[in-house]
C-alpha positions in Angstrom: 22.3 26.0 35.1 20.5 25.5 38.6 20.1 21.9 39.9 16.2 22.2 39.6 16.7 23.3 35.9 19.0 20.1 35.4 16.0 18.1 36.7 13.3 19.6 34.5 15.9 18.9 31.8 16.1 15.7 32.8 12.7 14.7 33.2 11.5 15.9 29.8 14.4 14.3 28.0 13.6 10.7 29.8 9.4 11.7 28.8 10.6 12.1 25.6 12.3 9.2 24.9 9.5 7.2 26.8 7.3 8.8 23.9 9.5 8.1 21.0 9.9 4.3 22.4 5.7 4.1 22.1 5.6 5.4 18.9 8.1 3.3 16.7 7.1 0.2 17.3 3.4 0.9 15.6 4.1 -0.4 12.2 2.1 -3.7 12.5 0.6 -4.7 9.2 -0.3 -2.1 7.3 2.9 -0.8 6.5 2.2 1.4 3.8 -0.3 3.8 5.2 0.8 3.7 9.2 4.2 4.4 8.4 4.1 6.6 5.0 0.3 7.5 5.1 -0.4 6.5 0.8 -1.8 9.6 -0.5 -1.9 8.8 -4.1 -3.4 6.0 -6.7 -1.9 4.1 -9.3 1.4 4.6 -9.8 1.7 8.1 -8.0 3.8 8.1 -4.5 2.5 9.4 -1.2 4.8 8.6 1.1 3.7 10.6 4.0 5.0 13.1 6.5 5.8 12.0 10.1 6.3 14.9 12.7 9.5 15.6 14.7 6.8 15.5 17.2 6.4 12.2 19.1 3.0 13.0 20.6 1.6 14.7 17.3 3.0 11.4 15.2 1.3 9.3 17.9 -2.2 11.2 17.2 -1.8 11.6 13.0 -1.4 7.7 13.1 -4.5 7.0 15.4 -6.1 9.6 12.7 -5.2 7.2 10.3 -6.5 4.1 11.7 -9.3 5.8 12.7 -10.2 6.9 8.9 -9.0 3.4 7.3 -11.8 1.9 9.9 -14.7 4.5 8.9 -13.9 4.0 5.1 -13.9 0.1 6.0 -17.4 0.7 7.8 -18.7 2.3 4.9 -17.4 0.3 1.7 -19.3 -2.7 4.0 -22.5 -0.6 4.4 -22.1 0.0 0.7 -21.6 -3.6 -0.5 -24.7 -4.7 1.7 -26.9 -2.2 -0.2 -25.5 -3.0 -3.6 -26.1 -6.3 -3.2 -29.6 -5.7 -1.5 -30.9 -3.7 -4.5 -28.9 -6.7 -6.8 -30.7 -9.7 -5.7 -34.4 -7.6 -5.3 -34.0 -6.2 -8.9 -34.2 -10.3 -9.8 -36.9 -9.7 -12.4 -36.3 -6.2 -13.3 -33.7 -7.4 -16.3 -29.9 -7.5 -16.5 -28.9 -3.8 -16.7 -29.5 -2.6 -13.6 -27.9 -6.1 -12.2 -24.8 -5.7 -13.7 -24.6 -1.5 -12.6 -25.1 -2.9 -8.6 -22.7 -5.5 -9.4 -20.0 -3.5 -10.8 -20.5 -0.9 -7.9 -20.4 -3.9 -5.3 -17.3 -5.0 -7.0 -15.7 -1.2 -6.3 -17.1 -1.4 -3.0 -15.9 -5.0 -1.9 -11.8 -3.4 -3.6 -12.3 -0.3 -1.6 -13.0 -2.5 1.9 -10.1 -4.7 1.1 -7.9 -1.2 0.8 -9.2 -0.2 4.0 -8.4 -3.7 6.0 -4.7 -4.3 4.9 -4.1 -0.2 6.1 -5.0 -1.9 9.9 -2.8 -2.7 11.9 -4.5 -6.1 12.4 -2.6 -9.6 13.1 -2.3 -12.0 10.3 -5.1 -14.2 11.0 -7.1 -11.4 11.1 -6.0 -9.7 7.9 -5.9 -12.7 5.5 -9.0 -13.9 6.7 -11.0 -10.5 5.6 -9.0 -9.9 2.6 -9.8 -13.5 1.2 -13.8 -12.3 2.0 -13.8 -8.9 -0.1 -11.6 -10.1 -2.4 -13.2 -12.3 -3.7 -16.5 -11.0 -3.5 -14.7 -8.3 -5.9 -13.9 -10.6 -8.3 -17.2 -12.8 -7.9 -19.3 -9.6 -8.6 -17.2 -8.0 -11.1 -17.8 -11.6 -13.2 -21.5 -12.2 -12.7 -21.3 -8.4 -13.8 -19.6 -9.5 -17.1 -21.9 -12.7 -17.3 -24.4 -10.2 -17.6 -23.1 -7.8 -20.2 -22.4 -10.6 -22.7 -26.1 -11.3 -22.9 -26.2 -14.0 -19.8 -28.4 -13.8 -16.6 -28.0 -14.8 -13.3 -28.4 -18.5 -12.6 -30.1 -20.3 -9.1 -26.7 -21.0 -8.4 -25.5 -17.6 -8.8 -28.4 -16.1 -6.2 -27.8 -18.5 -4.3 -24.3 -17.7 -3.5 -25.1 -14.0 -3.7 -27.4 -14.6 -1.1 -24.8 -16.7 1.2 -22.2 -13.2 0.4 -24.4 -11.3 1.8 -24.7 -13.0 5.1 -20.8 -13.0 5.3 -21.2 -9.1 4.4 -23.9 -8.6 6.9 -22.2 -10.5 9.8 -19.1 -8.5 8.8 -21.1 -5.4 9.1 -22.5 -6.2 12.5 -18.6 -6.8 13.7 -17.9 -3.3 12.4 -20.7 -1.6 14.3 -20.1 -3.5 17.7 -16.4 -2.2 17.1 -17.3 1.5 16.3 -19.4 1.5 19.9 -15.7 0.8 21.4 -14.4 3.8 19.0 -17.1 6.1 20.3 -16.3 5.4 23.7 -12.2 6.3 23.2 -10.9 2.8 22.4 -7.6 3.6 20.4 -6.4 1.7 17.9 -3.0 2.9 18.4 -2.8 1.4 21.6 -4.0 -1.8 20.9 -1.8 -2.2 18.3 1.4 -1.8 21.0 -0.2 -4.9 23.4 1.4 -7.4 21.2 1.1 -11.5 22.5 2.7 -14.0 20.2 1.1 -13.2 16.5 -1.8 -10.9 17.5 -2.2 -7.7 19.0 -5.0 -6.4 21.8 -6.5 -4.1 18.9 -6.8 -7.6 16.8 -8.3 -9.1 20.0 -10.6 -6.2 20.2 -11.6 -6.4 16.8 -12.6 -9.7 16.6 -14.3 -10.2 20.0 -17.7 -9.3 17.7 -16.7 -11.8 15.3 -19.7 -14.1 14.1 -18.4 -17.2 13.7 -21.3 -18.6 13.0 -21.6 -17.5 9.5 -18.9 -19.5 7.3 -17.1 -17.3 3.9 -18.6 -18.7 0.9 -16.9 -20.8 -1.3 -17.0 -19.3 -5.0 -18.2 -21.3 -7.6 -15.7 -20.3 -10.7 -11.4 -20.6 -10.8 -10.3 -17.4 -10.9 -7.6 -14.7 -9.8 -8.7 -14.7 -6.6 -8.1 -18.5 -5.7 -6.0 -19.2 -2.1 -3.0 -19.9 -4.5 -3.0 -15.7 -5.5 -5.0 -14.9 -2.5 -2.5 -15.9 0.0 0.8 -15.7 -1.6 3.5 -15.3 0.4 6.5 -12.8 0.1 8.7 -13.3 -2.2 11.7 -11.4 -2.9 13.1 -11.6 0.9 16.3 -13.2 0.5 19.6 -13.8 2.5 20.2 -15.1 6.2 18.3 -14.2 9.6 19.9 -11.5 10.8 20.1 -10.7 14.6 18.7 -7.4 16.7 22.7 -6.2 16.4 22.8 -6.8 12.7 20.3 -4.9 12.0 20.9 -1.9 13.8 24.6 -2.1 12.3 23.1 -2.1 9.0 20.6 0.8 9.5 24.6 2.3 11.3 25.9 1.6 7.6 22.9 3.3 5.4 23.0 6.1 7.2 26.4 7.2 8.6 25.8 10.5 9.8 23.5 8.6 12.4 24.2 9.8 16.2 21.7 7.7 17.8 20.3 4.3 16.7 17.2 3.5 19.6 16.0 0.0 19.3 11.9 0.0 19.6 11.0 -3.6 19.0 9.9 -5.8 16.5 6.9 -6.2 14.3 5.3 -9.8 13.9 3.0 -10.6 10.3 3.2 -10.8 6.9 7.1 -9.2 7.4 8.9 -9.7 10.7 11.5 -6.5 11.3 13.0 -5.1 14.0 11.7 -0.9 14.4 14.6 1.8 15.1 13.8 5.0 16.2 17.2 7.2 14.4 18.2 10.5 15.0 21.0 12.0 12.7 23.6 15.2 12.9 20.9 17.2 11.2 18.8 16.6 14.2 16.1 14.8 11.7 14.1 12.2 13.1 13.5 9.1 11.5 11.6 5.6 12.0 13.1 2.4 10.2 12.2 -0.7 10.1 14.6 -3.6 8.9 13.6 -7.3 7.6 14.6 -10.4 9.6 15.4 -12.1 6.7 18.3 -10.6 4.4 18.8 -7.4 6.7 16.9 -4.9 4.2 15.7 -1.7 4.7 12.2 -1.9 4.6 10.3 1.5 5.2 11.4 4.3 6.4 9.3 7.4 7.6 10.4 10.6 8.7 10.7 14.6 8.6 13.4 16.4 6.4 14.7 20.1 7.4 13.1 23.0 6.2 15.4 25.9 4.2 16.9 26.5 0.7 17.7 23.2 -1.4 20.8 22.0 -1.5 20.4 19.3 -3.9 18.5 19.3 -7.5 16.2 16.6 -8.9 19.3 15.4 -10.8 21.1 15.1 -6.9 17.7 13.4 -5.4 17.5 10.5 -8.5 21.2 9.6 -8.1 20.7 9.1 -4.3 17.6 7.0 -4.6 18.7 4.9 -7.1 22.5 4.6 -5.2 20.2 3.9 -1.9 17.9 1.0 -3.3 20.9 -0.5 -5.2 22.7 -1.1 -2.0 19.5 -2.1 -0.4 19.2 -4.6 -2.8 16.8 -3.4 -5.7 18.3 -5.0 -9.0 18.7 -3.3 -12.0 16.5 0.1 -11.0 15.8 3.0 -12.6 13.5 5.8 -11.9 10.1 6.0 -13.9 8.5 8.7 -12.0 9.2 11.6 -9.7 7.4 14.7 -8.9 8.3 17.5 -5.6 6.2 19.0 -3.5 8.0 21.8 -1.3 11.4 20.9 -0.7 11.0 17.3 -1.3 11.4 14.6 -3.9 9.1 11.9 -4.3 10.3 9.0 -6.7 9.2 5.8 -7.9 11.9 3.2 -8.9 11.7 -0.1 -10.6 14.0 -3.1 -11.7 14.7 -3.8 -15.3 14.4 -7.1 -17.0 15.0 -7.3 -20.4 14.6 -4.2 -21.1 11.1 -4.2 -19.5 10.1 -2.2 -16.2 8.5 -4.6 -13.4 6.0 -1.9 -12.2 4.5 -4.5 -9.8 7.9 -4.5 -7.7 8.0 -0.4 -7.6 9.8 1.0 -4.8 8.6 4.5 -3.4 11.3 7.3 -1.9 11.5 10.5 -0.9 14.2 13.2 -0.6 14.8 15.6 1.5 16.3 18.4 -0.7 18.1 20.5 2.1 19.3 17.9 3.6 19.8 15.0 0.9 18.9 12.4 3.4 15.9 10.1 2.7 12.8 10.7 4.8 10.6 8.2 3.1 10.9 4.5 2.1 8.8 1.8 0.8 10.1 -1.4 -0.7 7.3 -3.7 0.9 5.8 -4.2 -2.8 9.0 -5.4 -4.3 9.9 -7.8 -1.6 6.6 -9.0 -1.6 6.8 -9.7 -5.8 10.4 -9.8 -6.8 11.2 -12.7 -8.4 13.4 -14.1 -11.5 10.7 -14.0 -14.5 10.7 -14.9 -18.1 9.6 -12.4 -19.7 9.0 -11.4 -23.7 8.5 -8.6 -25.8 6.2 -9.8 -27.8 4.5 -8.9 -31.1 4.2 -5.0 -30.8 6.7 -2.7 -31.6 7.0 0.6 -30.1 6.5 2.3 -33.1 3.2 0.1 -33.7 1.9 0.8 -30.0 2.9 4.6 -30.8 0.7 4.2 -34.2 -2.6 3.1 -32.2 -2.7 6.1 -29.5 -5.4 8.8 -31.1 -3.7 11.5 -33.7 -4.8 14.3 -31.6 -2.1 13.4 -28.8 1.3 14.3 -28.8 3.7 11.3 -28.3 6.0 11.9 -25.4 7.6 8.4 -25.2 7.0 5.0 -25.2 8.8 1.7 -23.5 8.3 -1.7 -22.8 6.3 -2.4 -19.2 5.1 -5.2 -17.3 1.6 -3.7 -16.1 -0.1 -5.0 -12.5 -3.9 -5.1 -14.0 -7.6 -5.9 -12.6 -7.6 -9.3 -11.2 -4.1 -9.5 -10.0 -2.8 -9.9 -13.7 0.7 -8.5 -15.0 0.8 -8.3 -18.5 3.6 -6.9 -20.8 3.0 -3.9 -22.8 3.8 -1.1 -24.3 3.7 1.7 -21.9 2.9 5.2 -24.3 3.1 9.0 -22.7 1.2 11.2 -24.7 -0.1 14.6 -24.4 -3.2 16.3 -25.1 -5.0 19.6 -23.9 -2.0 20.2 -21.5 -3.1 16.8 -19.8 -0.4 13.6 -19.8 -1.8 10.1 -20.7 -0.2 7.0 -20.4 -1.3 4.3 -22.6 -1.0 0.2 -21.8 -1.1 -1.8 -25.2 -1.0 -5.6 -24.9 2.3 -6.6 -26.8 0.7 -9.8 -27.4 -2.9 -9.0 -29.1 -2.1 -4.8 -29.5 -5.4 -4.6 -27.2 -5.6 -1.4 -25.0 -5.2 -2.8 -21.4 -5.0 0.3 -19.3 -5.2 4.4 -19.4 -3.8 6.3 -16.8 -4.4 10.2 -16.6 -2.1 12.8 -14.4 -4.1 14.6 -12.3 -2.2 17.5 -11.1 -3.5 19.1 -7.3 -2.1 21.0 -4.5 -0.3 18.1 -3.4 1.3 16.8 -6.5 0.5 14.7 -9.3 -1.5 11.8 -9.4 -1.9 9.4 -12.1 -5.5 7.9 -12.0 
């Protein structure tokens, strides 16, 4: 090879690793979707595909951000008019009321999606999910005031009427920020000037900030209180573990490791330190690793392409093996679908012989290679914790009884159910089929009510249970 060759070499390797140093340090808050890009709803996994590409993982993330703030924009735009047409429809009866209420309600939960998947400091975050948050709630229950024969008291206008100032000085931030947006601000970027606890795209964000205009204090006790609001993680347990422990850990999860790059840390709801990894199959992968206790947090990356060398079978054994050692007690797998050559799992603990579905941890499988190429246990260190827990009045024949005779019963097992208003509530969890469609059935075990119904929607992409 010629000298200048050796140079070339040279430069693009050091470019390279200049890119890949950028890149995996862009977790920030919104772990989930910047990392794993969510694809799917419910309980259906969408841990998403980063590129062996640094510059084309740099511009599918700003992609990202860039689409989580234009839903944002328009979920606010939304609310505004829903509750607009709610408080000028004052006379016009209840029924229409309650239908711009419920629709502000979906609204306010769609904008609170759309914040926690920015990568926006903690101040930042908790602040504007405690705003549409509870405006979710607030609406959803003047909606039900409504449909049990009620109306809507001078109190209750009045405080709609104070939401929508919030709404409308939240809207007026967006719009400033959009100008920025249109002129080539990146998101991406900002997020990588960190200071202390914020970020410049933070900074940016809430430059437009009116802080003129005060959050409304609800008038009822609900879900949505601080308490459940602003609950803190969890299930992080063990010592603080130093920059060198961590990377020997991420060293001990995956041995066939042959480069373990440091890229920084990430400051908010979890504080990790990011590795960029590159193992003897030449996959790229980026981890991130908790402070506290050591665990493997997520991690995002891009399998090899060719003939499977492991089954479904191969790909549950290494999950479960994988989030054991990790930490996950008791798991099991309670869903798994593949799409190409990989295997996408969802695995929850056990307790007394009831799945936690709020502590679900997401994987995927690479099935040439075996090694995992997506991970997502955010959820269950952020609710995993000891809980007393009883199975109640309903049998599973009895829950089994209640589905409609014209499904087909699959199975049915004990669950304890995330529901509307941040509830968890045991039940009897019922797979059925009907029409070659599979339904899943959430029976109170307490009162034998039906809670929930989940349908699997099946697309290009996988399944999705909605």
């Amino acid at each position: 090879m010629s000298e200048l060759n050796k140079k070339e070499n040279s430069v693009l390797k050091s470019e390279k690793k200049e890119n890949k140093k950028k890149t995996g340090a862009i977790i920030g808050l919104s772990i989930a979707t910047a990392v794993l890009g969510l694809s799917t709803i419910g309980l259906g996994i969408g841990l998403g595909v980063a590129q062996n590409n640094a510059m084309n993982y740099k511009t599918d993330l700003e992609n990202v951000y860039n689409k989580n703030f234009y839903n944002l924009l328009d979920s606010v735009n939304n609310l505004d008019t829903k509750l607009s047409k709610t408080l000028s429809s004052e006379s016009d009866g209840s029924t229409y009321q309650r239908k711009m209420l419920m629709e502000a309600s979906k609204n306010a939960s769609e904008a609170e999606i759309s914040v926690s998947e920015l990568p926006l400091s903690q101040s930042d975050i908790q602040d504007l999910i405690k705003l549409v948050n509870q405006i979710s709630g607030y609406t959803s229950t003047l909606a039900e005031k409504l449909a049990s024969g009620g109306t809507l008291s001078s109190d209750d206008i009045k405080s709609l009427k104070e939401v929508q100032e919030s709404v409308r000085a939240l809207k007026n931030q967006l719009n400033e920020f959009e100008k920025k947006l249109n002129k080539g601000y990146s998101i991406l970027d900002g997020s990588l000037d960190i200071d202390k606890d914020s970020n410049g795209f933070s900074r940016t964000f809430s430059a437009n900030k009116d802080n003129n205009v005060e959050y409304p204090t609800m008038i009822y006790d609900g879900p949505f209180s601080d308490s459940v609001v602003n609950s803190k993680v969890k299930g992080l347990t063990g010592d603080a573990v130093t920059k060198s422990e961590a990377s020997e850990n991420v060293k001990k999860y995956f041995k066939n490791a042959v480069d373990v790059d440091y890229q920084g840390e990430t400051k908010g709801r979890f504080e990790t330190y990011n590795f960029s990894v590159k193992n003897s199959d030449d996959e790229q992968l980026y981890i991130q690793v908790s402070k506290i206790g050591g665990h493997i947090l997520t991690i995002s990356g891009a399998g090899e392409s060719g003939e499977n060398n492991i089954d479904m079978a191969g790909a549950k054994d290494i999950a479960l093996k994988f989030a054991t050692d990790n930490g996950v007690e008791n798991a099991i797998v309670v869903w798994s679908d593949s799409i190409d050559n990989d295997v996408y799992l969802n695995i929850a603990p056990t307790s007394n012989g009831i799945i936690l579905y709020p502590d679900l941890v997401k994987v995927k499988i690479n099935m040439t290679s075996g090694t995992i190429v997506g991970y997502d246990s955010t959820t269950y260190f952020t609710n995993h914790v000891n809980r007393s827990l009883s199975k109640g009045k309903l049998s599973l024949a009895d829950a089994k009884g209640r589905v409609p005779s014209t499904f087909e019963i699959v199975q049915a097992r004990y669950a304890l159910s995330p529901l509307d208003y941040n509830r968890e509530v045991v039940c009897v969890e019922v797979e059925a089929e009907n029409d070659d469609s599979t339904y899943y059935f959430y029976y109170n075990v307490e009162s034998g009510s039906l809670e929930n119904v989940l349908k699997v929607i099946k697309t290009d992409n996988g399944n999705l249970l909605m």
